[in-house]
TIRO-2110 file (N, C-alpha, C; in Angstrom, 1 decimal):
// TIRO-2110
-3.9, -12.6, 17.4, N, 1, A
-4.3, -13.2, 16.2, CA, 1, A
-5.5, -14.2, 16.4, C, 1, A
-5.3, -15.1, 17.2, N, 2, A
-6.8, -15.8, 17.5, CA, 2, A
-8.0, -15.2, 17.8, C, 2, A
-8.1, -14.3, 18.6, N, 3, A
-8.8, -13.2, 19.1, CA, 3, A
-9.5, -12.8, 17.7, C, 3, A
-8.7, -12.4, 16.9, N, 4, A
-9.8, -12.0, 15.7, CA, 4, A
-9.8, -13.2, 15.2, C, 4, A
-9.3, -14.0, 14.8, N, 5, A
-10.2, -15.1, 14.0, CA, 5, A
-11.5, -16.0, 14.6, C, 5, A
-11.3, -15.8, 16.4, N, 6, A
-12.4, -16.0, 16.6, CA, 6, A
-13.7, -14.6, 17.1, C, 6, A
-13.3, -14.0, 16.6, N, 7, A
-14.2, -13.0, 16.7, CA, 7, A
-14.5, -12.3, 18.3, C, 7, A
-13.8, -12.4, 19.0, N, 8, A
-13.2, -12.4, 20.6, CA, 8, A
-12.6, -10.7, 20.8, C, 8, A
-12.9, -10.3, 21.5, N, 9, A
-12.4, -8.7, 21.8, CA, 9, A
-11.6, -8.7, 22.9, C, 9, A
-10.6, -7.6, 23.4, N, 10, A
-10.0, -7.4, 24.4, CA, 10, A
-10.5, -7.3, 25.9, C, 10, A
-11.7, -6.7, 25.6, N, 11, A
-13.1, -6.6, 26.4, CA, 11, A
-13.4, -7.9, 27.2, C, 11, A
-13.6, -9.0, 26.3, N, 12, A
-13.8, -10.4, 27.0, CA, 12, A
-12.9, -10.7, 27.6, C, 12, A
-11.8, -10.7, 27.3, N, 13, A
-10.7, -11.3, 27.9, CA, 13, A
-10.4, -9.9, 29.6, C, 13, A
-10.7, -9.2, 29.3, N, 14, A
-10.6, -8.5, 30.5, CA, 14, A
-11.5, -9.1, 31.3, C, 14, A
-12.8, -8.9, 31.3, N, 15, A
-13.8, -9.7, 31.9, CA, 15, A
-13.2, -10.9, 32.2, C, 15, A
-12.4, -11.8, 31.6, N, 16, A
-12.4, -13.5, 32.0, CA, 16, A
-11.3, -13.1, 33.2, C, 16, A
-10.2, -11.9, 32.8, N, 17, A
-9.2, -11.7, 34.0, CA, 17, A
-9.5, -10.8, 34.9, C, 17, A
-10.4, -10.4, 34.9, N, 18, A
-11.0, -9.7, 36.0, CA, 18, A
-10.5, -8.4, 36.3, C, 18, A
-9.9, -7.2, 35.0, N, 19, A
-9.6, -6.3, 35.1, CA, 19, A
-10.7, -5.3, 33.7, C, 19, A
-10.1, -3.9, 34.3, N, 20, A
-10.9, -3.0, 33.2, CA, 20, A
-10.1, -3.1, 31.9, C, 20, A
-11.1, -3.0, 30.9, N, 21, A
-10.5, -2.9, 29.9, CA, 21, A
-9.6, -2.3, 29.0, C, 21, A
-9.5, -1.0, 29.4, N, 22, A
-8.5, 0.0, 29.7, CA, 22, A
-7.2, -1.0, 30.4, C, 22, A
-6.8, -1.3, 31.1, N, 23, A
-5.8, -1.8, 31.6, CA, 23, A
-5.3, -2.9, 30.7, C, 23, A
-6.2, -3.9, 30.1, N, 24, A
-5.5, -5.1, 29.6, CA, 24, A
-5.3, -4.2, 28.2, C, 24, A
-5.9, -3.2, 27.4, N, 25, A
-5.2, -2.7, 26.7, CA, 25, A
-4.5, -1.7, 26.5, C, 25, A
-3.7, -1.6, 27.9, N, 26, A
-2.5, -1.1, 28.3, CA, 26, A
-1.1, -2.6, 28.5, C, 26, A
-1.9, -3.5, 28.7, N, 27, A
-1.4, -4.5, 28.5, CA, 27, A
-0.8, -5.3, 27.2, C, 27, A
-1.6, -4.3, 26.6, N, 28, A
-1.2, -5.3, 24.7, CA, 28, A
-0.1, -3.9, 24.1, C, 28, A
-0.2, -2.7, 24.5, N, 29, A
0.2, -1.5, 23.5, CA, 29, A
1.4, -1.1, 24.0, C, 29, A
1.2, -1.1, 26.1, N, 30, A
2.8, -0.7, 26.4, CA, 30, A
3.9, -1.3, 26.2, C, 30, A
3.6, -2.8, 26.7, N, 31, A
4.6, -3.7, 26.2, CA, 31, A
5.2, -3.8, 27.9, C, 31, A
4.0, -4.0, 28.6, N, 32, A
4.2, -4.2, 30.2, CA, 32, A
4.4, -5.4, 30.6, C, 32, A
4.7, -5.9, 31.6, N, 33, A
5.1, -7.5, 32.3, CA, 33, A
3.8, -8.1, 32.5, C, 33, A
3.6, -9.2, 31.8, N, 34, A
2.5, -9.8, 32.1, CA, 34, A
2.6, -11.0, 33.6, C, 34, A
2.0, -11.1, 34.3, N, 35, A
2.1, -11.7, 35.5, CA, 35, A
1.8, -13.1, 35.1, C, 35, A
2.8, -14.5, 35.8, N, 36, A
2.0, -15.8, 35.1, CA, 36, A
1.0, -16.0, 35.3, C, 36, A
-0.3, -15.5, 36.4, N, 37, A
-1.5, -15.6, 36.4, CA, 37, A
-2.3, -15.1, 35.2, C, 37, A
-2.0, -14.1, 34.7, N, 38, A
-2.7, -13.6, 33.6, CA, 38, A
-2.6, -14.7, 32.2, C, 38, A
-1.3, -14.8, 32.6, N, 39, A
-0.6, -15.6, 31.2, CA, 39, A
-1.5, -16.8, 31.2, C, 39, A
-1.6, -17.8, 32.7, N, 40, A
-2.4, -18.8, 32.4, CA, 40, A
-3.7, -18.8, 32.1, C, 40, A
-4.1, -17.4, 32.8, N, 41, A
-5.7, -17.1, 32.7, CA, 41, A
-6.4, -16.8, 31.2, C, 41, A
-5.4, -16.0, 30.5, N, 42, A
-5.1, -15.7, 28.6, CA, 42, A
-5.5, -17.1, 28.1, C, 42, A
-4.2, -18.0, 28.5, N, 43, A
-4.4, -19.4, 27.6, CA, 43, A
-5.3, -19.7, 27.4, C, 43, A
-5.8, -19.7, 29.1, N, 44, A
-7.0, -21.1, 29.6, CA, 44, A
-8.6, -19.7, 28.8, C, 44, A
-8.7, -18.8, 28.7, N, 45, A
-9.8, -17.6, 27.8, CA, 45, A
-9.4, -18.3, 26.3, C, 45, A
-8.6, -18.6, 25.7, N, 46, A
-8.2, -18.9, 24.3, CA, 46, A
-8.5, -20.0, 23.9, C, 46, A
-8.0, -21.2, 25.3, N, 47, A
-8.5, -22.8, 25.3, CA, 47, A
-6.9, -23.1, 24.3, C, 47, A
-6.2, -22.5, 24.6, N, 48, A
-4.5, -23.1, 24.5, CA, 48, A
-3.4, -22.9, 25.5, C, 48, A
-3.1, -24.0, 25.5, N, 49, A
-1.4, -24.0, 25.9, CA, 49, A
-0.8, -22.9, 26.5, C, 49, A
0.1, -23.0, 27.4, N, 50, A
1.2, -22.1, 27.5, CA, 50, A
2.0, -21.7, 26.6, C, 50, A
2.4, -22.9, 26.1, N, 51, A
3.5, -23.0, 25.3, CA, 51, A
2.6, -23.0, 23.9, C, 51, A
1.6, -22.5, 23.2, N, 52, A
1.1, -22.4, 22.0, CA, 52, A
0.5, -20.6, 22.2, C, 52, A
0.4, -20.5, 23.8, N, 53, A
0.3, -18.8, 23.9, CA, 53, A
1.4, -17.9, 23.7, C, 53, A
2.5, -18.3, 23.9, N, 54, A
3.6, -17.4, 23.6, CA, 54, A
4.4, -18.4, 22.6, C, 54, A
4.1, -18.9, 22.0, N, 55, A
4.8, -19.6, 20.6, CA, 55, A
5.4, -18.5, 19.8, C, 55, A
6.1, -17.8, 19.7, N, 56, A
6.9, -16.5, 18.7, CA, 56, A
6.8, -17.3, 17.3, C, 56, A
6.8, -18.6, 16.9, N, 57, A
6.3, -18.9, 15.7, CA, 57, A
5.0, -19.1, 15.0, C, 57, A
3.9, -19.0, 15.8, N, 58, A
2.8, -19.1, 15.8, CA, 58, A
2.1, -18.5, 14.4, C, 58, A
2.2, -18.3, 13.1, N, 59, A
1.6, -18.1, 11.9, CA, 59, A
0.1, -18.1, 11.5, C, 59, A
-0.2, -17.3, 11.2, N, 60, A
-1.9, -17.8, 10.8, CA, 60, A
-2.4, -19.2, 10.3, C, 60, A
-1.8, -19.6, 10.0, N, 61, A
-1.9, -20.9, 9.2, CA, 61, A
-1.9, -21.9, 10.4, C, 61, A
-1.0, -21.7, 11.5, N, 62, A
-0.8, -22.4, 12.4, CA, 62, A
-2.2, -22.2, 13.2, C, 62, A
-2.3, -21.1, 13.6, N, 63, A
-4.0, -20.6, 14.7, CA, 63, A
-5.2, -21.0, 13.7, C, 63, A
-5.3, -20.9, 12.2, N, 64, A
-6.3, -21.5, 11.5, CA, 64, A
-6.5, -23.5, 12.0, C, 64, A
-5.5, -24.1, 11.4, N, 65, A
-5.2, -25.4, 12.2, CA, 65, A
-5.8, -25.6, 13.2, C, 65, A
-5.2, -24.9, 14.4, N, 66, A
-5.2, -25.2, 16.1, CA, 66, A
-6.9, -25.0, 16.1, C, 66, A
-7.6, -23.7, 15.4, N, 67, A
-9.2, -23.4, 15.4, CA, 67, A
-9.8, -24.6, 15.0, C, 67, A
-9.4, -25.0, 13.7, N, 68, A
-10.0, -26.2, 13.1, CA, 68, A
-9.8, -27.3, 13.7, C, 68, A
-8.8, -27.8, 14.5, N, 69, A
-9.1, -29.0, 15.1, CA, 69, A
-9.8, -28.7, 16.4, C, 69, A
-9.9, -27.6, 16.7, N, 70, A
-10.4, -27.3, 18.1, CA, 70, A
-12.1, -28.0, 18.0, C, 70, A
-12.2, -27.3, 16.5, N, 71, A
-14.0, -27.5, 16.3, CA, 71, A
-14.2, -29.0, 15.9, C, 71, A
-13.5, -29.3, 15.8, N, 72, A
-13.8, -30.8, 15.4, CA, 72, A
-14.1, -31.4, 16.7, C, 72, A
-13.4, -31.0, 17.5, N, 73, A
-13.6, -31.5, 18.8, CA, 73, A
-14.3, -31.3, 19.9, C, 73, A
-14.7, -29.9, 19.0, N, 74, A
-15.3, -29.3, 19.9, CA, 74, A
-16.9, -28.6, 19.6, C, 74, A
-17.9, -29.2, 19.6, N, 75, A
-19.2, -28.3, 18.7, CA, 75, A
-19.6, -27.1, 18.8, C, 75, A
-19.4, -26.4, 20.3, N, 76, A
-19.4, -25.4, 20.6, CA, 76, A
-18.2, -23.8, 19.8, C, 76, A
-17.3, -24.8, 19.1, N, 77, A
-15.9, -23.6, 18.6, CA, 77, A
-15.2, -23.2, 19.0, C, 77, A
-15.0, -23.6, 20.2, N, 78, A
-13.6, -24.1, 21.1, CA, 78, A
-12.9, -22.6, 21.2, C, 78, A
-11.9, -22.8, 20.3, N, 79, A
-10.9, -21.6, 20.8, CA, 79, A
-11.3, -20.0, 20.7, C, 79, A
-10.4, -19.4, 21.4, N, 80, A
-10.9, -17.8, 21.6, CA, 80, A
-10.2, -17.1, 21.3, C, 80, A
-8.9, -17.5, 21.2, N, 81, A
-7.9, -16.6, 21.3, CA, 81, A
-6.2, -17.0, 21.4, C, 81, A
-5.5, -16.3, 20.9, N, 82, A
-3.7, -16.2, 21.4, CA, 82, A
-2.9, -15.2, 21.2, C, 82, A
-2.0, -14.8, 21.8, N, 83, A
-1.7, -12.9, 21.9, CA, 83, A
-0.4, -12.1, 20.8, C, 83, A
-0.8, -12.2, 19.6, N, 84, A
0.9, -11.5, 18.7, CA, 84, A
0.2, -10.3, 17.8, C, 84, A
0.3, -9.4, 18.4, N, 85, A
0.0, -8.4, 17.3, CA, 85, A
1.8, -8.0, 16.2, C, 85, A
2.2, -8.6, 15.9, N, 86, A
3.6, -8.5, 15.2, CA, 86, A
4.8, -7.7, 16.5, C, 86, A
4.4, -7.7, 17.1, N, 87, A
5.5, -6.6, 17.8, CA, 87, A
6.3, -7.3, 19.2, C, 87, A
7.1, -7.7, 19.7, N, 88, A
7.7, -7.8, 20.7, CA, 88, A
7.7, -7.5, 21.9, C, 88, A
7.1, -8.2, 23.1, N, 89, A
6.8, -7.3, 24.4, CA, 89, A
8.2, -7.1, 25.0, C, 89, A
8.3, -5.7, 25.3, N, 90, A
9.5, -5.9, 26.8, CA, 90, A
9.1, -6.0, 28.1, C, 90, A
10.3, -6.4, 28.9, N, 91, A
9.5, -7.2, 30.2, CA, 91, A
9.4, -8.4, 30.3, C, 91, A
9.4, -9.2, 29.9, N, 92, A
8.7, -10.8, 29.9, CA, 92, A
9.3, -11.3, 29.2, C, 92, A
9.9, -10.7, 28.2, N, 93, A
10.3, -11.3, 27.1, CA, 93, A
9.9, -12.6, 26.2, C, 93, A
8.7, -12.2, 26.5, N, 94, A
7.6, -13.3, 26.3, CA, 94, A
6.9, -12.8, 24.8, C, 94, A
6.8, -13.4, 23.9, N, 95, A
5.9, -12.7, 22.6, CA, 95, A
4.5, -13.5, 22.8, C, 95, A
3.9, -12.7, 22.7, N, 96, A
2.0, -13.5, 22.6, CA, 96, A
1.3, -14.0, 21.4, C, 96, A
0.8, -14.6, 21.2, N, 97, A
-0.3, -15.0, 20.3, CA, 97, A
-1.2, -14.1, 20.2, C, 97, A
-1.9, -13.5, 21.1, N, 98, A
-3.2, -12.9, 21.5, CA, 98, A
-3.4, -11.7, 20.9, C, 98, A
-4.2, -11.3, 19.9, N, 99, A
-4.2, -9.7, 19.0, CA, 99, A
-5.7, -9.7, 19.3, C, 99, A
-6.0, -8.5, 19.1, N, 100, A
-8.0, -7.9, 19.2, CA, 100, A
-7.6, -6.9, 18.3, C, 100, A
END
């Protein structure tokens, strides 16, 4: 979801994790175990939290918010990203913020 609000592709975020892109979007569709390195490397690509990356409540209204105070604080436009395309990962049992 942050990912498109900030205009951020799957692409980038592979690049920031240092895999092909192909892979990290086998990473959003299978519903594979994310490793905590990735997880923290996702956040820290998004400029949020652990705990605001896998937030299962996380609403647009909420990532609009988190964007806008980001910019306030930030001139550059701060956030990039957080992982929830609506669907539930198995594995991790972790739900993401993060959609492309």
């Amino acid at each position: 979801m942050l990912m498109q609000l900030e205009g951020k592709y799957r692409k980038d975020l592979a690049k920031y994790l240092g895999r092909m892109p192909q892979a990290v979007s086998r990473m959003f569709i299978s519903g594979s175990e994310w490793t905590f390195n990735d997880m923290f490397k996702a956040a820290e690509f998004v400029g949020v939290s652990l705990d605001v990356l896998t937030d299962p409540s996380l609403t647009q209204t909420k990532a609009l918010q988190i964007i806008s105070e980001r910019r306030g604080d930030d001139d550059e436009g701060g956030l990039m990203a957080a992982v929830d395309n609506g669907r539930r990962r198995r594995g991790s049992g972790v739900v993401f913020a993060l959609a492309a």
